[in-house]
MARKOL-984331 format. One record per atom (N, C-alpha, C, CB): x, z negated, y. Coordinates in steps of 0.1 Angstrom, whole numbers, padded with zeros to 4 digits, always signed. Atoms other than C-alpha are relative to their C-alpha. Glycine has a CB too. Example, Ala and Ser with C-alpha at 12.3 -4.5 7.8 and 13.67 -1.06 7.14 Angstrom:
2
+0009+0000-0012 +0123-0078-0045 +0009+0000+0012 -0010-0012+0000 -0009+0000-0011 +0137-0071-0011 -0008-0008+0011 +0004+0014+0005 
END
This chain:
225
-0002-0003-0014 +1049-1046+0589 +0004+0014+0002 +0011-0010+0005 -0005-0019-0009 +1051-1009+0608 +0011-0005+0009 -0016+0010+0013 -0015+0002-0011 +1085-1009+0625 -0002+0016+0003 +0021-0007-0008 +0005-0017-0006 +1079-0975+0648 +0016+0000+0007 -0018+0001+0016 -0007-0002-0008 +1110-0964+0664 +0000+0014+0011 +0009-0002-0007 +0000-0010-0010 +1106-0937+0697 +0011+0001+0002 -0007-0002+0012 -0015-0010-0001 +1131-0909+0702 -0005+0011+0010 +0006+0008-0017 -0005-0009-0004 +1135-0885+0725 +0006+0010-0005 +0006-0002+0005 -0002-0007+0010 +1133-0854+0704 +0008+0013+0011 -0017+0003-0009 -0002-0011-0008 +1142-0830+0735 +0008-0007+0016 -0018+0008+0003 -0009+0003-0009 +1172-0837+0761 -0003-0014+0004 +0001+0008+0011 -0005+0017+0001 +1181-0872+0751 +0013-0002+0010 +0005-0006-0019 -0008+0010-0007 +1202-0896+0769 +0006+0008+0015 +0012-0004-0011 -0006-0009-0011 +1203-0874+0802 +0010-0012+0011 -0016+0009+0009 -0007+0005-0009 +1223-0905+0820 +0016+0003-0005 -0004-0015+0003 -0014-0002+0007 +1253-0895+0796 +0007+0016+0007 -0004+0002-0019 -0001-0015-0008 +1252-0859+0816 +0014+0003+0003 -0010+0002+0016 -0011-0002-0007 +1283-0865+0834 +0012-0002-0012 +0001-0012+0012 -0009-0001+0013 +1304-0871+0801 -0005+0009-0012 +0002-0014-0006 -0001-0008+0010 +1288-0850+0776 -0009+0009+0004 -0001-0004-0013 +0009-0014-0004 +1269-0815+0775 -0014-0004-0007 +0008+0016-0009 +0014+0005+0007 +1231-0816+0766 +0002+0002-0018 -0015+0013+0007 +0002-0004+0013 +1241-0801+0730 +0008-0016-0008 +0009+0019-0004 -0007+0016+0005 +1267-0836+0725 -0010-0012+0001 +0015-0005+0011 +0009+0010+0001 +1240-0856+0736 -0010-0001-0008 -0004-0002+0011 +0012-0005+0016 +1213-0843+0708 +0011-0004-0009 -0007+0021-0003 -0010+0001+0015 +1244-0848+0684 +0001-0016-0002 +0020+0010+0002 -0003+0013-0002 +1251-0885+0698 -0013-0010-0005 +0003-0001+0014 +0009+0005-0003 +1215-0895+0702 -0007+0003-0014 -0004+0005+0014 +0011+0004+0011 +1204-0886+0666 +0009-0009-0010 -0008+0015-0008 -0009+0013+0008 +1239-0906+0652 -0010-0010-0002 +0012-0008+0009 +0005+0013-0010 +1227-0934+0673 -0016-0002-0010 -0002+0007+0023 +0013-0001+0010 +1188-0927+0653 +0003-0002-0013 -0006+0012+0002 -0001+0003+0021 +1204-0925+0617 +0006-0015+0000 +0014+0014-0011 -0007+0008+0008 +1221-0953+0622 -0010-0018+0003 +0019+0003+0007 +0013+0011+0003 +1190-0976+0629 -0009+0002-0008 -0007-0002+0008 +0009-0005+0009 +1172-0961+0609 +0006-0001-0016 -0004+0015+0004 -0006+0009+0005 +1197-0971+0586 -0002-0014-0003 +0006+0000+0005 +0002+0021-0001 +1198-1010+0596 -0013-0003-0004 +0000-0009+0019 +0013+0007+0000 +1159-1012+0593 -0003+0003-0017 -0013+0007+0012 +0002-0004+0015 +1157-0995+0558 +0003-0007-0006 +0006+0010-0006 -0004+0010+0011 +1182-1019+0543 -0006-0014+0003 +0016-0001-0001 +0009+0012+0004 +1160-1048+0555 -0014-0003-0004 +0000-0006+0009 +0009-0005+0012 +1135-1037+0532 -0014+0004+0013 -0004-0014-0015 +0008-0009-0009 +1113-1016+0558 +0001+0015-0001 +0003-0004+0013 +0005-0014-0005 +1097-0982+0561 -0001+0002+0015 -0014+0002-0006 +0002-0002-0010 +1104-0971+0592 -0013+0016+0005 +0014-0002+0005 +0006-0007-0005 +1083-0946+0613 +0005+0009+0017 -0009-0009+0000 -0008-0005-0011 +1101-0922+0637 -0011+0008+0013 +0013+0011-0006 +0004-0012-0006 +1081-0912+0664 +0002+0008+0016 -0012-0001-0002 -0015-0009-0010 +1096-0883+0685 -0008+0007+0005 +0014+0010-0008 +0004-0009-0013 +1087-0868+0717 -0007+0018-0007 +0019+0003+0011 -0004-0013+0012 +1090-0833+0695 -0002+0000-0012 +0013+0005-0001 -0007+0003+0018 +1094-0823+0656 +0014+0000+0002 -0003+0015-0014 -0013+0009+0006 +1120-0840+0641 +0002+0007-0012 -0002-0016-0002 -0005+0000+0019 +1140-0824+0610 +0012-0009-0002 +0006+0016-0006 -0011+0004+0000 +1154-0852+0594 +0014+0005+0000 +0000-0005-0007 -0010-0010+0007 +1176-0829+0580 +0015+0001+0007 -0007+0015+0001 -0012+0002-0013 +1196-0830+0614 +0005-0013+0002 -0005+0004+0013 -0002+0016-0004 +1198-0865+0614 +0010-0006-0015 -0019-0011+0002 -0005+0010+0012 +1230-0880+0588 -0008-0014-0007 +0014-0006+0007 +0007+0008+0006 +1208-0901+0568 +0007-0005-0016 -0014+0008-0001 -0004-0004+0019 +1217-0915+0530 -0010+0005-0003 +0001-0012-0011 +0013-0009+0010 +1188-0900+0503 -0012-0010+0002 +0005+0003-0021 +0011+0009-0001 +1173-0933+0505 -0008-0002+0011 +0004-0011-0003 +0004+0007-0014 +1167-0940+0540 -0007+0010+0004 +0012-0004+0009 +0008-0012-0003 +1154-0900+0543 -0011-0005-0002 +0002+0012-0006 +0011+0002+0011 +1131-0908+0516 -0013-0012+0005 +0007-0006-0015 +0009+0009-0006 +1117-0938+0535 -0002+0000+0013 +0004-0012-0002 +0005+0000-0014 +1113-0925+0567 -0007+0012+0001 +0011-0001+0010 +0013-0009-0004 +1083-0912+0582 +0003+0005+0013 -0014-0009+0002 -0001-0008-0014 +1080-0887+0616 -0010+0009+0005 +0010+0007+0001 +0012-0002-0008 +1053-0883+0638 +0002+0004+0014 -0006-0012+0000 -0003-0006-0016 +1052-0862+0672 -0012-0009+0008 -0003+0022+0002 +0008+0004-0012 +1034-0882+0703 +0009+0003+0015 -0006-0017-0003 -0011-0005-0008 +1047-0864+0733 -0007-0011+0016 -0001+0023+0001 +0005+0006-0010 +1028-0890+0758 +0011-0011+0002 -0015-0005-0004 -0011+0005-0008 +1049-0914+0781 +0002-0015-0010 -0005-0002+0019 -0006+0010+0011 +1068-0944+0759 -0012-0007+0002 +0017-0010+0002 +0005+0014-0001 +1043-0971+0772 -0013+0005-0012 -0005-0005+0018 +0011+0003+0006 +1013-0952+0758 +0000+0004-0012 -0011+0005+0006 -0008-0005+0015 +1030-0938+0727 +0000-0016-0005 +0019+0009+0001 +0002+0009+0010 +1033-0974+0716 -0009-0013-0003 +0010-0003+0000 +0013+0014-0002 +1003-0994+0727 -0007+0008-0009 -0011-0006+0019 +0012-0005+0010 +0983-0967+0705 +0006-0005-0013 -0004+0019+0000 -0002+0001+0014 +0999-0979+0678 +0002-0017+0000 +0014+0012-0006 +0004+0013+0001 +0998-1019+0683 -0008-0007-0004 -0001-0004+0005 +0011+0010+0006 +0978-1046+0666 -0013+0002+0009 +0004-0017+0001 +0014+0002-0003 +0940-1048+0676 -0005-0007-0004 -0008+0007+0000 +0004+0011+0007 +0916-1070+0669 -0004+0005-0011 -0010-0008+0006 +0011-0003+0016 +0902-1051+0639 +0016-0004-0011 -0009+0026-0002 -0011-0002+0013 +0939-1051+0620 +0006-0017+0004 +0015+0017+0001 -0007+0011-0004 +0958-1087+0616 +0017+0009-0004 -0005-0017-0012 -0015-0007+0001 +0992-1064+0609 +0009+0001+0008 +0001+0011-0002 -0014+0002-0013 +1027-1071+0631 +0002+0016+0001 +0019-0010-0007 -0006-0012-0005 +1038-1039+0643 +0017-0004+0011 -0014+0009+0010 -0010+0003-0006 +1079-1036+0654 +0003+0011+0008 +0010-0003-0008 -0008-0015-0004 +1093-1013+0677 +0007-0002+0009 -0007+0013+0004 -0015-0002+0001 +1132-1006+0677 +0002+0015+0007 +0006-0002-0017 -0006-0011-0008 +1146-0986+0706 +0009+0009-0011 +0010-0007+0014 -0007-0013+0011 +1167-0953+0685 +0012-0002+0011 -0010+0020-0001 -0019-0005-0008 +1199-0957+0710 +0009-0021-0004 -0002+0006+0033 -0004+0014+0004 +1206-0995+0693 +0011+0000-0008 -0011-0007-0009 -0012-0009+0012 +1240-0981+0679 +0008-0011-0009 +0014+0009+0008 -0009+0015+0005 +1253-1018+0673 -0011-0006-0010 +0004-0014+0015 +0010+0008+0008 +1221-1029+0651 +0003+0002-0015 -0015+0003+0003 -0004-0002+0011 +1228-1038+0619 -0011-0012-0006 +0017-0001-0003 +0006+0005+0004 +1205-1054+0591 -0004-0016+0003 +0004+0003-0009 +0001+0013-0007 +1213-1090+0602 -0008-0003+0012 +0011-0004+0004 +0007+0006-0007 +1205-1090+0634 -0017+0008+0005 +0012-0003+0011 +0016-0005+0001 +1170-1068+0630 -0006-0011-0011 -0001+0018-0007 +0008+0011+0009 +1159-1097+0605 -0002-0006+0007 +0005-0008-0010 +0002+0007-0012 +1162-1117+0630 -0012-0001+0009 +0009+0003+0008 +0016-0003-0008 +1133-1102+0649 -0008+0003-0010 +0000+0014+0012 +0013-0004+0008 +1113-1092+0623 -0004-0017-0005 +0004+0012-0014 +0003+0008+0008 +1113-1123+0606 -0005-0012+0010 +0011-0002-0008 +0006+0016-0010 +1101-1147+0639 -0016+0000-0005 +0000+0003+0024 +0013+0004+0002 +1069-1163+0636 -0004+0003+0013 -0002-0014-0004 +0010+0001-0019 +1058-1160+0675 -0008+0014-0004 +0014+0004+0021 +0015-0013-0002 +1025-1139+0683 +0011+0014+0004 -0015-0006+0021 -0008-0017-0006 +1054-1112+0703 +0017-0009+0000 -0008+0008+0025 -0015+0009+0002 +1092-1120+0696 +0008+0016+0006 +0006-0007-0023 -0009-0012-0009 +1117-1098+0721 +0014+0002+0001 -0002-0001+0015 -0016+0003-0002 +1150-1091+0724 +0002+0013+0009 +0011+0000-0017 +0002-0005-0007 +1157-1079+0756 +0015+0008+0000 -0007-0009+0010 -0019-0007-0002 +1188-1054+0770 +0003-0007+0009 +0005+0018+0003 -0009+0004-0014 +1211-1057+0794 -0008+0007+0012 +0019+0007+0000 +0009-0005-0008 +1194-1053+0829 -0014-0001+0001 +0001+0010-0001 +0012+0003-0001 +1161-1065+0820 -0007+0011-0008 -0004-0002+0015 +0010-0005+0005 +1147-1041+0797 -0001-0002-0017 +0001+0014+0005 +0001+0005+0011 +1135-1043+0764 +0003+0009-0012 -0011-0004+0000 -0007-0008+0012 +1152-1030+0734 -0009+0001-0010 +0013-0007-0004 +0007+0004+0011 +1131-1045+0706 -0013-0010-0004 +0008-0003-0007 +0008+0013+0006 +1100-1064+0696 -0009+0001-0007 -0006-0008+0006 +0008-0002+0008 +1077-1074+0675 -0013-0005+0005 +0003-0005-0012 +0011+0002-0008 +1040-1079+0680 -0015-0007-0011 -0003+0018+0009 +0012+0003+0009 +1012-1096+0660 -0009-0002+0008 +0000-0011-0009 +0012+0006-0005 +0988-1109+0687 -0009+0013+0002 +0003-0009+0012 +0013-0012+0000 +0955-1082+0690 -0001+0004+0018 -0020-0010-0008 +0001-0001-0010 +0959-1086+0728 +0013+0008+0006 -0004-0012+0005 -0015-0003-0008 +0994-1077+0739 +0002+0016-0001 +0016-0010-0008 -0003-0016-0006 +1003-1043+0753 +0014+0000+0006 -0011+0004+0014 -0012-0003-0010 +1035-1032+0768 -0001+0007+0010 +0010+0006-0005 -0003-0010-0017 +1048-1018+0803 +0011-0002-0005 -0002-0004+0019 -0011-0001-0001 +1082-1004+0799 +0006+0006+0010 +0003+0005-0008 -0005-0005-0012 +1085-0995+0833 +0008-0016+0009 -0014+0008+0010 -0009+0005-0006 +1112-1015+0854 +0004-0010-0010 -0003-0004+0011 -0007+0012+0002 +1121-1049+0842 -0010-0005-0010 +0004-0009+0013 +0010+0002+0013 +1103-1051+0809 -0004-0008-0005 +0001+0003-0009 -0004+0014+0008 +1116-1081+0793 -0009-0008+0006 +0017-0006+0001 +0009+0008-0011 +1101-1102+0826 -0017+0003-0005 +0002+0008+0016 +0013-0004+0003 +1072-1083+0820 -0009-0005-0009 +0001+0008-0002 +0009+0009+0014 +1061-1089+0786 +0003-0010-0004 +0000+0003-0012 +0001+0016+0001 +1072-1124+0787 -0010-0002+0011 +0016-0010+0002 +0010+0002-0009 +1044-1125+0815 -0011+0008-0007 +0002+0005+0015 +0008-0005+0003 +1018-1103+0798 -0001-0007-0016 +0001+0015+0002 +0004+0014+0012 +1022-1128+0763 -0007-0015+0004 +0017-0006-0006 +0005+0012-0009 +1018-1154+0789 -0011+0002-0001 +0004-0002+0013 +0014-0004-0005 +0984-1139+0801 -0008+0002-0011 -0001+0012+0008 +0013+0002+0012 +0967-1138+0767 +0003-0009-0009 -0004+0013-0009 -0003+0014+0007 +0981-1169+0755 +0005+0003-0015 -0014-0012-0001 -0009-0004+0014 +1004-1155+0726 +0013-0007+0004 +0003+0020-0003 -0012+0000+0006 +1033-1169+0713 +0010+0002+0005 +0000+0004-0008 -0012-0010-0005 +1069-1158+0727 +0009-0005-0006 +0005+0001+0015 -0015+0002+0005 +1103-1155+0710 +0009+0010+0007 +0001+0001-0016 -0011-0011-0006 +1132-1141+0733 +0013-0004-0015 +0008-0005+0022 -0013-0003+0010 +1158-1128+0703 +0012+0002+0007 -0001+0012-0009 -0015-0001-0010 +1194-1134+0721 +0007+0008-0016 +0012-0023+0008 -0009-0007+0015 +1212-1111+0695 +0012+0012+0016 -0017+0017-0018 -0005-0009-0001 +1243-1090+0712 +0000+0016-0004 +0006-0004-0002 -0002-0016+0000 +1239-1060+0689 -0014+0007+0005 +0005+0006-0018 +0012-0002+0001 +1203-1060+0696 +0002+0003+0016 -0011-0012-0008 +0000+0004-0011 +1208-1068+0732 +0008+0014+0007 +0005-0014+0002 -0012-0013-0001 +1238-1034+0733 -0013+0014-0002 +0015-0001-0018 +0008-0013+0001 +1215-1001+0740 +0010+0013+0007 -0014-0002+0010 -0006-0009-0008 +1232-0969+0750 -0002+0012+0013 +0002+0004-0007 +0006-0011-0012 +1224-0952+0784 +0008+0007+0010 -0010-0006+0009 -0005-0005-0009 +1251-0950+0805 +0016+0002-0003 -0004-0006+0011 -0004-0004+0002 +1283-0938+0802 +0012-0014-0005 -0001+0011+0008 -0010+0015-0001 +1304-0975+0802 -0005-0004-0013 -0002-0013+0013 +0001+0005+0016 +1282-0982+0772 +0007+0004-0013 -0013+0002-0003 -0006-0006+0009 +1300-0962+0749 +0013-0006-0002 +0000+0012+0002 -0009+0006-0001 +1327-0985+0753 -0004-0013-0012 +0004-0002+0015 +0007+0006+0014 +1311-1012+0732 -0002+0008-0014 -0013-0003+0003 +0002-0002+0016 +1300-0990+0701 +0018+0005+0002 -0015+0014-0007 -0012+0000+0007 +1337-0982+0700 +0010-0011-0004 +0006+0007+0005 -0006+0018-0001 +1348-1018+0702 -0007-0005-0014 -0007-0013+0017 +0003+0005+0008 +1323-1028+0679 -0012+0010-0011 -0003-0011+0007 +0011-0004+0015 +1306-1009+0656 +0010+0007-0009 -0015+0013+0004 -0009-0002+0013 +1320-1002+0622 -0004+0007-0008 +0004-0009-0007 +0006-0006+0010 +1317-0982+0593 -0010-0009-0007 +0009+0003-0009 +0000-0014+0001 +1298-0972+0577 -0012+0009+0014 -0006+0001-0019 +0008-0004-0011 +1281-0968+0613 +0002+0014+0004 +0003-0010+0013 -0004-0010-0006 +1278-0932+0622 +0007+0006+0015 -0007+0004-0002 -0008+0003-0011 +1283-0939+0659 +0011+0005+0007 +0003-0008-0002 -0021+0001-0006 +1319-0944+0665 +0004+0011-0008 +0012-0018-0005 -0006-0009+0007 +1328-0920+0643 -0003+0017+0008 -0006-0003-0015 +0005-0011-0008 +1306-0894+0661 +0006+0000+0012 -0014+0000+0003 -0005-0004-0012 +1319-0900+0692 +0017+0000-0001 -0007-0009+0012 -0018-0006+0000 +1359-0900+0681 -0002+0014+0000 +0013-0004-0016 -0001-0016+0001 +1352-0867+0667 -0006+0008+0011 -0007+0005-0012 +0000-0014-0006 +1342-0853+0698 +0009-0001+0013 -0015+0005+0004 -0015+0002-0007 +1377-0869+0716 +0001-0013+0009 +0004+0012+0011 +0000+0011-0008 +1365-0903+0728 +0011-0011-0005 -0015-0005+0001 -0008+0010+0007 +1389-0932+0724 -0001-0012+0011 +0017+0006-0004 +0004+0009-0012 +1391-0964+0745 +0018+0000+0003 -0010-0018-0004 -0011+0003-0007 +1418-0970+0769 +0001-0015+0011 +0001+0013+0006 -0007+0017-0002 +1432-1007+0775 +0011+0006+0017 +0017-0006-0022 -0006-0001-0007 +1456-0994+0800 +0000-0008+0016 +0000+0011-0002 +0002+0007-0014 +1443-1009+0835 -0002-0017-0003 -0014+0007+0008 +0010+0015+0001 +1437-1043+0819 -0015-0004-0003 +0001-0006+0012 +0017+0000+0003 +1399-1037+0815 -0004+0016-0009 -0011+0001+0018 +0001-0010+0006 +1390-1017+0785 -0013+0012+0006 -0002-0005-0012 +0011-0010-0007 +1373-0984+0795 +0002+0011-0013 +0006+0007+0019 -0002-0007+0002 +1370-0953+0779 +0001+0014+0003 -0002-0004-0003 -0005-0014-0009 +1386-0916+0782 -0008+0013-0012 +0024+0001+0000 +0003-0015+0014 +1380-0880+0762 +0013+0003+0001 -0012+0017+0003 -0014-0008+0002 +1411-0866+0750 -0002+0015+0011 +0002+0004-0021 -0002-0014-0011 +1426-0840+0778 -0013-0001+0009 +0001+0017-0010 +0005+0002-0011 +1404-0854+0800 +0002-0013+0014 -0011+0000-0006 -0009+0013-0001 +1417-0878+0826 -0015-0003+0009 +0019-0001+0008 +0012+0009-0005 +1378-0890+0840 +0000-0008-0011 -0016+0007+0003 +0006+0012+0003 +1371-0923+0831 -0015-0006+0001 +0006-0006+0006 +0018+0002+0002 +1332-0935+0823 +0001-0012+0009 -0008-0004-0018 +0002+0011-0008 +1341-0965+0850 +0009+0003+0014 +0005-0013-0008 
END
């Protein structure tokens, strides 16, 4: 199986704008990349990174192993058609996966999970209706990642009579875009996740104080809620 993961090689996560500078968000946003790229390695997968831009791993905290098994490929065309060129057809019977790069909570478990369904297209959708992750065997199925995705390609599996598995997974389901999300990977993600660690060190912490956990930046008194 090809598990492809798309990155945003050139001013990632621009809804983070209001809490960090474009240079924190390249620092955040390739964590966030090593550290799936990570999860998919140790469930015995070669991944495939492909990035808006060149990519040096080099910049990306990786172990030796996980470098060593990862591939990176520039397609600078818009997500949808960046990953329908690279989906099953009828000439190949081969699954192809592809794992959003901002999945900061994914860890080996619950990416088995999706790899390992039998359905023709198996999804695991985010919060909000879009789609974080799936996998794809049927020769027909295409993606739209515009609006409400999840809906979507559970309607476009429908329409060529493939298979469907929705993957309910939390860490799978946890994507990072907007500034409240960062409150989760500090709740839950753990070593040896690069993550949380990336974002203490650049003064984030959470704060309990109002009764609803939120989080602050040190010597900063905005709140991400």
């Amino acid at each position: 199986m090809e598990v492809v993961v798309p990155f945003a090689a050139t001013e990632p996560k621009t809804r983070l704008a209001d809490v960090l500078t474009p240079a924190e968000r390249s620092t955040v946003a390739r964590a966030m990349l090593g550290d799936v790229l990570t999860a998919i390695v140790e469930t015995g997968h070669e991944p495939t990174v492909v990035a808006t831009a060149p990519l040096d791993l080099t910049e990306v905290e990786l172990p030796d192993g996980v470098r060593g098994s990862t591939a990176v490929t520039v397609d600078d065309r818009p997500l949808t058609e960046a990953v329908n060129a690279r989906l099953p057809a009828a000439r190949t019977d081969d699954s192809v996966a592809v794992v959003m790069a901002d999945l900061a909570l994914a860890t080996p478990d619950a990416l088995e999970s999706l790899l390992s369904s039998d359905a023709d297209v198996a999804v695991a959708p985010g919060r909000g209706g879009g789609t974080n992750a799936l996998v794809v065997s049927h020769p027909d199925f295409r993606v739209d990642y515009h609006g409400a995705s999840y809906l979507d390609h559970c309607e476009i599996a429908r329409d060529v009579g493939a298979s469907l598995e929705t993957i309910d997974s939390f860490r799978l389901g946890t994507d990072v875009d907007e500034p409240a999300d960062l409150v989760e990977v500090l709740i839950h993600g753990t070593e040896p996740a690069r993550t949380p660690a990336c974002l203490r060190e650049l003064g984030f912490e959470l704060d309990r104080d109002d009764g609803r956990v939120d989080i602050v930046r040190l010597g900063d008194s905005v709140r991400t809620r």
